[in-house]
C-alpha positions as CSV (number, residue, x, y, z in Angstrom):
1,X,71.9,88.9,124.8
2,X,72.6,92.4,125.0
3,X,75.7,94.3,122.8
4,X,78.4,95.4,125.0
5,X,80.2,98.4,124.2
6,X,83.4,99.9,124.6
7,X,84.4,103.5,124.1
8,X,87.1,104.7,121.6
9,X,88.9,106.4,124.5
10,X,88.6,103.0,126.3
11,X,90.1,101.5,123.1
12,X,93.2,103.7,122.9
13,X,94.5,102.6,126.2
14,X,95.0,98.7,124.6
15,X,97.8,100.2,122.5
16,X,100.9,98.4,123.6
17,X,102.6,94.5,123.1
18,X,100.9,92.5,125.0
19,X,97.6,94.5,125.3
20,X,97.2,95.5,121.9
21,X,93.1,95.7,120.6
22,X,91.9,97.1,118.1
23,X,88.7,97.4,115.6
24,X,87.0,95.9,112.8
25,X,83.7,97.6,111.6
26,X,82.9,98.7,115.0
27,X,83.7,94.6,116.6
28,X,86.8,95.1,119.2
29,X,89.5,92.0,118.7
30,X,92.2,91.2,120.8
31,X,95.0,90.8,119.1
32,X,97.7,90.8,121.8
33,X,99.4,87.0,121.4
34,X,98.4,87.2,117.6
35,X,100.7,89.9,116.9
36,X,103.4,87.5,117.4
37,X,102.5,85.1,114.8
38,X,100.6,88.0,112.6
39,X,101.9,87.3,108.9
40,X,103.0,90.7,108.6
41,X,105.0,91.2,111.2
42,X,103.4,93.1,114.8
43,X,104.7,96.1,113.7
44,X,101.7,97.2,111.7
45,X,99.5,95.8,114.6
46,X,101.3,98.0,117.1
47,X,101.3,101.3,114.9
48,X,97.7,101.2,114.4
49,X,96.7,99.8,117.9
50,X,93.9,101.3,120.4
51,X,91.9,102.1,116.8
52,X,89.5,101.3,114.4
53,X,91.4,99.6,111.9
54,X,88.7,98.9,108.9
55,X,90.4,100.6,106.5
56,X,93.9,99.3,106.9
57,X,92.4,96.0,107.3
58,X,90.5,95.6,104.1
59,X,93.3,97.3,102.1
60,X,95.8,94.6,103.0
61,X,93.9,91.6,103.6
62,X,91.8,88.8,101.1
63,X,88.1,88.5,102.0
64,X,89.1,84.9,103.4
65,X,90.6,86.6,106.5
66,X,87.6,87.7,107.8
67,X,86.8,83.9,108.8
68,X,89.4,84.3,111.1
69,X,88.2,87.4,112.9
70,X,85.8,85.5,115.2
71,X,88.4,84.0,117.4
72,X,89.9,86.9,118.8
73,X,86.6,88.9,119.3
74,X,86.3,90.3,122.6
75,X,82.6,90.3,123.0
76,X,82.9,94.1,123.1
77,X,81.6,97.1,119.9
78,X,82.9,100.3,119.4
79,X,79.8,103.0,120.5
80,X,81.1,106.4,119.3
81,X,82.7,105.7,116.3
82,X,81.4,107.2,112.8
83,X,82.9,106.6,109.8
84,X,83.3,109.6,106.8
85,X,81.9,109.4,103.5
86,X,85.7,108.9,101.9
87,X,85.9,105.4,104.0
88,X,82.9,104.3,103.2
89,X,83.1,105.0,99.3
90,X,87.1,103.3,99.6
91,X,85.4,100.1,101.1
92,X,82.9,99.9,98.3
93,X,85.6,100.7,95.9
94,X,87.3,97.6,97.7
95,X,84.4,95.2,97.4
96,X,83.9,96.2,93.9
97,X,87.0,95.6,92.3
98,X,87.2,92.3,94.5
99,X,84.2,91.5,93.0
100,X,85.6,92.4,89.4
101,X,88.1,90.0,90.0
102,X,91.1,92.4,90.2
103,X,92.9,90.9,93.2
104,X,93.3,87.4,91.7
105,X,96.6,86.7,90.5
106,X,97.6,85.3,87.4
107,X,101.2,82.8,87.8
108,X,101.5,83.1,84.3
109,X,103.1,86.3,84.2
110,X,105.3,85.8,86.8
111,X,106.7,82.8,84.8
112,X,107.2,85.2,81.8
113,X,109.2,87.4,84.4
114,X,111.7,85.1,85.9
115,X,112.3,83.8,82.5
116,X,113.4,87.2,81.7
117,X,115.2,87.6,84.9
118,X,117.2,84.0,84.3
119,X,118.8,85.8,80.6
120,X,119.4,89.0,82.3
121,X,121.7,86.9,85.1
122,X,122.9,84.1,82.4
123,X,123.9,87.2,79.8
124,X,125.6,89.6,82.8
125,X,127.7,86.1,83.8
126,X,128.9,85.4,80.3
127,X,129.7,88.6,79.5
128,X,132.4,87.8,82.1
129,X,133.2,84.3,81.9
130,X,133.1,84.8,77.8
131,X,135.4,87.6,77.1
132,X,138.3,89.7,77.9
133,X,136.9,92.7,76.5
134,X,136.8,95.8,79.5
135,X,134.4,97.4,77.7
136,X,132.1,94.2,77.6
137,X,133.0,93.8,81.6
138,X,131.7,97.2,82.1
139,X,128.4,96.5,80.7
140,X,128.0,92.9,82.7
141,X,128.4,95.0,85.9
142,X,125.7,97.5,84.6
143,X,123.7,94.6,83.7
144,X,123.8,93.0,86.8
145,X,122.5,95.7,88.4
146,X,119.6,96.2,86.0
147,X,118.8,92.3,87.0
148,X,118.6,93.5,90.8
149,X,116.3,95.9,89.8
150,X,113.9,93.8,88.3
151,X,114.4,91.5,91.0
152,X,113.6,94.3,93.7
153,X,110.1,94.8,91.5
154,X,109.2,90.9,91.5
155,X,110.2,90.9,95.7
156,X,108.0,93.7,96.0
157,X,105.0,92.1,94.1
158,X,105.3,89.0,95.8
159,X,105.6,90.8,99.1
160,X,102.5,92.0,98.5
161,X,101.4,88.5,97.4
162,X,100.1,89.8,94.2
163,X,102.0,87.0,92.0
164,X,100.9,83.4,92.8
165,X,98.2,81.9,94.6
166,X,100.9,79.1,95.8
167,X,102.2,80.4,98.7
168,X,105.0,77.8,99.2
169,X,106.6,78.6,96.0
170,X,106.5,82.5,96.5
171,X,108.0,82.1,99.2
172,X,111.1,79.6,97.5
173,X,110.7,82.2,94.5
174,X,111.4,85.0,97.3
175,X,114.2,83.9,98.9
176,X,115.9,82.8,95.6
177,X,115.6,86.0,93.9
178,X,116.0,87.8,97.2
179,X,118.3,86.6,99.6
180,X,120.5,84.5,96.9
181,X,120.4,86.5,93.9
182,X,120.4,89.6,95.4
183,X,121.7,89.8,98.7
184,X,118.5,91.2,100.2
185,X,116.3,89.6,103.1
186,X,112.9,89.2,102.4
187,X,112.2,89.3,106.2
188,X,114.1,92.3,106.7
189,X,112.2,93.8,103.2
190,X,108.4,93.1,104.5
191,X,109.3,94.6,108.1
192,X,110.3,97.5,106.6
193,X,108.1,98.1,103.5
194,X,104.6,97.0,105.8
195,X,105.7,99.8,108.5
196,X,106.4,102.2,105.3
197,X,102.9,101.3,104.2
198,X,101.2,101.9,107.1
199,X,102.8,105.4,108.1
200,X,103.6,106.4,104.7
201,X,105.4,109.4,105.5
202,X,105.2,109.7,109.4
203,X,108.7,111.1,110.1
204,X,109.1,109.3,113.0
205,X,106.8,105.8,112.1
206,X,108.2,105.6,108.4
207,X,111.5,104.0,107.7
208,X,111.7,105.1,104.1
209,X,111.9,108.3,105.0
210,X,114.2,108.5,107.9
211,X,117.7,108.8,106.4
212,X,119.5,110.7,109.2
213,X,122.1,112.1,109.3
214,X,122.7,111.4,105.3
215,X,119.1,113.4,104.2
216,X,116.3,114.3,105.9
217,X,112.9,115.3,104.1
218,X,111.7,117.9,106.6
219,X,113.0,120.3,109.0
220,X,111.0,118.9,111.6
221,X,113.9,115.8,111.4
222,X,115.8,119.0,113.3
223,X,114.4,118.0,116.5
224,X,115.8,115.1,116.7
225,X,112.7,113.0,116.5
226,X,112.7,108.7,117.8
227,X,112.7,106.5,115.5
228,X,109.7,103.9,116.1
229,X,111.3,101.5,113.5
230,X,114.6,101.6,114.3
231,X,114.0,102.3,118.1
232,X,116.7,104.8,118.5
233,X,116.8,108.7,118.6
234,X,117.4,110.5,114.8
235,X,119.9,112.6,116.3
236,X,120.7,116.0,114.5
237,X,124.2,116.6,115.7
238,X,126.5,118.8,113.9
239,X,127.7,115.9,111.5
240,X,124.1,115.1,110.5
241,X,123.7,119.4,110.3
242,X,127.0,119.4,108.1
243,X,125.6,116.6,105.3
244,X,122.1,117.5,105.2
245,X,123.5,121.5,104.2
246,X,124.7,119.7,101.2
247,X,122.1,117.0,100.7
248,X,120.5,118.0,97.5
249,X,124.3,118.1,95.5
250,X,125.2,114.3,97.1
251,X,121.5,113.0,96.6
252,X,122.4,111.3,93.2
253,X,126.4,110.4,94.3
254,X,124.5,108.6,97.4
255,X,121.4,106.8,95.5
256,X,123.7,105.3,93.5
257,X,125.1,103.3,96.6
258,X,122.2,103.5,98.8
259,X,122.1,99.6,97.9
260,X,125.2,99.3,100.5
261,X,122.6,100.6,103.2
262,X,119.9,97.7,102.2
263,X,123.2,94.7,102.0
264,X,123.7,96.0,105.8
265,X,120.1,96.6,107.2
266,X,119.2,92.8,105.9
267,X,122.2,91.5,108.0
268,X,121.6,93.5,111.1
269,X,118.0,92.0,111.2
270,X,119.0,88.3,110.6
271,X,121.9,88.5,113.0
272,X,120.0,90.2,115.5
273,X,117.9,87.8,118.4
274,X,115.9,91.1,119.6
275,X,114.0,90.6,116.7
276,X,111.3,87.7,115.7
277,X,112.8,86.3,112.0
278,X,110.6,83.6,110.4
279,X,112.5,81.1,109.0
280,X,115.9,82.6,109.9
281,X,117.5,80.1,109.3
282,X,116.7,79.7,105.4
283,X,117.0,83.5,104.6
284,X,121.0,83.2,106.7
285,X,121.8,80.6,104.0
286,X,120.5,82.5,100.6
287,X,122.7,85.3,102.0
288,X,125.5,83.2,102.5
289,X,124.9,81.8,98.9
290,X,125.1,85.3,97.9
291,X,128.0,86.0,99.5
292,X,129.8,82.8,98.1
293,X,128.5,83.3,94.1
294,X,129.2,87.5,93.7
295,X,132.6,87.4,95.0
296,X,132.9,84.5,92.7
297,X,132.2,86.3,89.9
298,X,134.0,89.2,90.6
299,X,137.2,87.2,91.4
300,X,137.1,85.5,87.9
301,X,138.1,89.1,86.6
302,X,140.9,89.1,84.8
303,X,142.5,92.6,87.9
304,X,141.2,94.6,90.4
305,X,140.7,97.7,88.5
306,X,138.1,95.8,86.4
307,X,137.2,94.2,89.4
308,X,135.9,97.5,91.2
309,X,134.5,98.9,87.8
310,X,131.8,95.7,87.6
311,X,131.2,96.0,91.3
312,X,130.5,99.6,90.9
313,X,128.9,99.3,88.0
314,X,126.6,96.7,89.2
315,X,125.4,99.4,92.1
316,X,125.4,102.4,90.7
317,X,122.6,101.2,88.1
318,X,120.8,100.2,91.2
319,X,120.6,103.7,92.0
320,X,118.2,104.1,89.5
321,X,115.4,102.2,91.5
322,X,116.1,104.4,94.8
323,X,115.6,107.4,93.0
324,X,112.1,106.2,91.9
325,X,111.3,105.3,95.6
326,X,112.5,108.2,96.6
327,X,110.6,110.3,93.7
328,X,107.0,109.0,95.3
329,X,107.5,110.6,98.3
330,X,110.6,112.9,99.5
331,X,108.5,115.8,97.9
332,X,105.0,114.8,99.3
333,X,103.2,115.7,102.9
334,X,104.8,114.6,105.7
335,X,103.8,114.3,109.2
336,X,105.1,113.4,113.0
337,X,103.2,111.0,115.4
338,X,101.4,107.1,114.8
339,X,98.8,107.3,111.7
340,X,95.6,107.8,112.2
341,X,93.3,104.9,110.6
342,X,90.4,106.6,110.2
343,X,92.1,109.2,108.1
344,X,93.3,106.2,105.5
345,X,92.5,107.5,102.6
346,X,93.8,111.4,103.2
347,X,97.1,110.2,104.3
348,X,98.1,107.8,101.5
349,X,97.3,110.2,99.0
350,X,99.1,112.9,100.5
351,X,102.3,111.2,101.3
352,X,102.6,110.1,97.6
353,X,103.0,111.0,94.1
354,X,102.7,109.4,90.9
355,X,104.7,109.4,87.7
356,X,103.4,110.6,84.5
357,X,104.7,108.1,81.6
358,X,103.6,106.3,78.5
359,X,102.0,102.8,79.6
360,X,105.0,101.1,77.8
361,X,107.1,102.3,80.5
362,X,105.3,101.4,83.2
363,X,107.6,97.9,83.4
364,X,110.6,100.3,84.2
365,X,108.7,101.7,86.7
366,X,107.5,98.3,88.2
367,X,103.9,99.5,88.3
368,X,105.0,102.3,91.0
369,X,104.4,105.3,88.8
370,X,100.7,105.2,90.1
371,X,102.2,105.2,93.8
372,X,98.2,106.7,94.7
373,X,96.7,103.5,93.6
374,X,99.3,101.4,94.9
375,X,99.5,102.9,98.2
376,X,95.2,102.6,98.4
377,X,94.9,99.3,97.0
378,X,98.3,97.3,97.7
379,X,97.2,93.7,96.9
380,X,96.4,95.1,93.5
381,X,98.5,93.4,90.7
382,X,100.5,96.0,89.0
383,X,99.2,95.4,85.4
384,X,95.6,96.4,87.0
385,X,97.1,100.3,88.3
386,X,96.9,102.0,85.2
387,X,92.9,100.9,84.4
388,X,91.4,102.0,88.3
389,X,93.7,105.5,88.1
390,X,90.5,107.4,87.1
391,X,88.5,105.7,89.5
392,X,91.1,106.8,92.4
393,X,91.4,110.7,90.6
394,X,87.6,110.8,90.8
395,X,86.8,109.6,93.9
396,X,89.6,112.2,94.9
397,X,88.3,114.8,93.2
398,X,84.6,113.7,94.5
399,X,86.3,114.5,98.4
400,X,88.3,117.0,97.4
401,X,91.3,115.2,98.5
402,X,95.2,114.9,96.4
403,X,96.0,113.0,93.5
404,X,99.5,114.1,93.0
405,X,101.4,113.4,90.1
406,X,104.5,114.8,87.8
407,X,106.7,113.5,84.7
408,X,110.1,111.8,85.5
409,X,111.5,115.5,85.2
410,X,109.1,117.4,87.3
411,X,109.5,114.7,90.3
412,X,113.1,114.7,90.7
413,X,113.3,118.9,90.0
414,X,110.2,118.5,92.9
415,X,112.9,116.0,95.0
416,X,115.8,118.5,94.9
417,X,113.6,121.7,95.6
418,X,112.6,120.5,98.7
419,X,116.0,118.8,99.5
420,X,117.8,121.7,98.7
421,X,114.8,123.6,100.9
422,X,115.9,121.9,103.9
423,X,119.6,122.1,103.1
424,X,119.5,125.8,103.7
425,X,117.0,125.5,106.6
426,X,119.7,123.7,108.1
427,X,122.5,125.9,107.2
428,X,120.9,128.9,108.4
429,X,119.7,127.5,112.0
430,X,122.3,129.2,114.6
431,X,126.0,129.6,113.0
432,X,127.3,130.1,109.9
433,X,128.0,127.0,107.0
434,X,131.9,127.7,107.3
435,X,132.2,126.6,110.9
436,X,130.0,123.4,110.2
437,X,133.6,121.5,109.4
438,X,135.3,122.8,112.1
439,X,132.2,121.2,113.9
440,X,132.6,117.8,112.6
441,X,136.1,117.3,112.7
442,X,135.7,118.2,116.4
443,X,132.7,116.8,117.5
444,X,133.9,114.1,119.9
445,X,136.7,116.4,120.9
């Protein structure tokens, strides 16, 4: 029987819910009633939709989901589409390390880690419950928040199922250390990390970066671009105008209770019935246990000044990990409109940047210093990121494509550059900074 064909301009017009097709080396699949059941989420589907989709595919997905292509093949190929020589050296890079073994997960490790996450929790609560020292309360607050951390890093492996081959229990382990421990939704996480991933840095497709009116990244945020996440217009009014002049003095101050933003975005989702939550029902109760266990705590405090110093405490400290997120892109490339899939490669290294540190810090950094090979290679288990970095430089260098990276130092000096960049940008755009409060005190006036 004869190959039927399908053009790419043919494809692009499937790009919407409910008629949303796309391509696998050059095989057109159907993917419209999937997207609804599509592990994660139909957001990604609907980003890249109307397009070839190789690359993504094989980035994200174990050679065992190929078996399940067949049943949503349309009978149709893709006639004009060519592939570049960076693609086609990423997929062999793929295949090889799959074939290496790197993608396999170990639960060993894992079990190492929670055990060291059950005496960071035990230690921060007896450090309360044990003694009436302020000074001792101060540091179980701080503690606590170190614990988040290193529970944000083990809900971000396991996100990217790079932990356990036992799905079931990653997804207990997920929604303990998550939505119990910490307060966060894993649902509400992997909606919004998967759309991260697959427009890293769009300023209109890319949730991490879209932080109006508190920061924005680019003055292209100025014209008041839609939000494809959020579904809602970035507006850049004269309050956003007035806190983004002074963005790169509050960028610290803020970070350190960016966590608030995260408490309040997993909520929204869960409470929300415009969106599709699997297993709402479980994630509602680990917040609810959160909300019944951290009060707790706190209460047992001997007053309320010590009260608020654990609670702030145990969030500034979390500020540390949204600085690192922040480090690995807010001074990269960015961009405005849906990713383009067969430009993969190009725009995951330009939207990121590494961290230059010893490998015995690479623990604090939970394997996101090499943000490149993370970005290229997600499934990858973190302790693999460091050994294929000069396999990614090379291949780089081979297509004469990024491979950004600074020290700790250099990133954040790099973040506040270009905050401060924009800051002024801002300032400067029509009228001068000193009638920007008169603005905001009277802007609904």
């Amino acid at each position: 029987m004869a190959k039927k064909y399908i053009s790419q301009q043919d494809l692009k017009t499937h790009n919407k819910s409910g008629d949303l097709w796309i391509s696998i080396l050059n095989k057109v699949y159907d993917v419209s009633e999937w997207s609804k059941h599509h592990p994660g989420g139909d957001l990604p589907l609907l980003t890249l939709a109307g397009q070839d989709v190789t690359d993504a595919f094989v980035a994200y997905h174990p050679t065992s989901a190929w078996l399940y292509l067949d049943k949503f093949f349309t009978g149709y190929h893709l006639k004009d589409n060519s592939v570049s020589q960076v693609s086609s050296d990423y997929r062999k890079l793929v295949a090889e390390f799959s074939k290496m073994g790197l993608f396999e997960t170990r639960g060993h490790r894992m079990m190492y880690t929670l055990c060291f996450l059950t005496t960071l929790f035990v230690t921060s609560v007896c450090g309360v419950f044990c003694s009436d020292s302020t000074w001792l309360h101060l540091f179980s607050g701080g503690l606590m928040g170190f614990f988040w951390i290193q529970c944000g890093w083990v809900g971000h492996d396991s996100g990217h199922h790079q932990v356990m081959k036992n799905r079931t229990f990653v997804h207990f382990m997920q929604l303990i250390v998550g939505n119990c421990l910490s307060g966060i939704s894993i649902a509400w996480w992997k909606r919004e990390h998967n759309a991260h991933h697959i427009a890293c840095n769009s300023l209109d497709f890319d949730p991490d970066i879209q932080s109006i009116p508190i920061f924005a990244v680019s003055n292209r945020l100025f014209d008041s671009l839609k939000s494809q996440f959020y579904d809602r217009m970035m507006n850049f009014n004269s309050i956003a105008r007035f806190l983004i002049s002074y963005q790169h003095w509050t960028f610290y101050p803020v970070a350190c209770f960016a966590r608030v933003n995260l408490l309040a975005q997993s909520h929204l989702l869960l409470l929300s019935n415009k969106k599709k939550v699997v297993n709402r029902k479980q994630e509602l109760i680990g917040m609810l246990v959160f909300w019944i266990w951290y009060p707790l705590l706190i209460s047992c405090l001997p007053n309320w000044k010590e009260r608020v110093m654990f609670v702030v405490a145990s969030f500034s400290v979390t500020g540390i990990q949204q600085v690192q997120f922040a480090l690995n892109h807010f001074s990269s490339s960015f961009y405005v409109g849906p990713p383009c899939a067969n430009d993969w490669f190009r725009k995951q290294t330009e939207g990121t940047l590494n961290i230059k540190n010893s490998s015995w810090m690479d623990w604090f950094y939970g394997g996101l210093n090499f943000q490149v090979e993370h970005h290229l290679f997600p499934r990858l288990p973190r302790r693999h990121l460091r050994t294929i970095s000069p396999v990614v430089m090379e291949l780089c260098k081979k297509h004469k494509l990024p491979y950004n990276s600074a020290s700790f130092w250099k990133a954040n000096a790099m973040v506040i550059g270009n905050l401060r960049s924009v800051a002024l940008q801002a300032r400067d755009l029509s009228k001068p900074i000193t009638i920007l409060v008169w603005e905001v005190v009277n802007v609904y006036g």
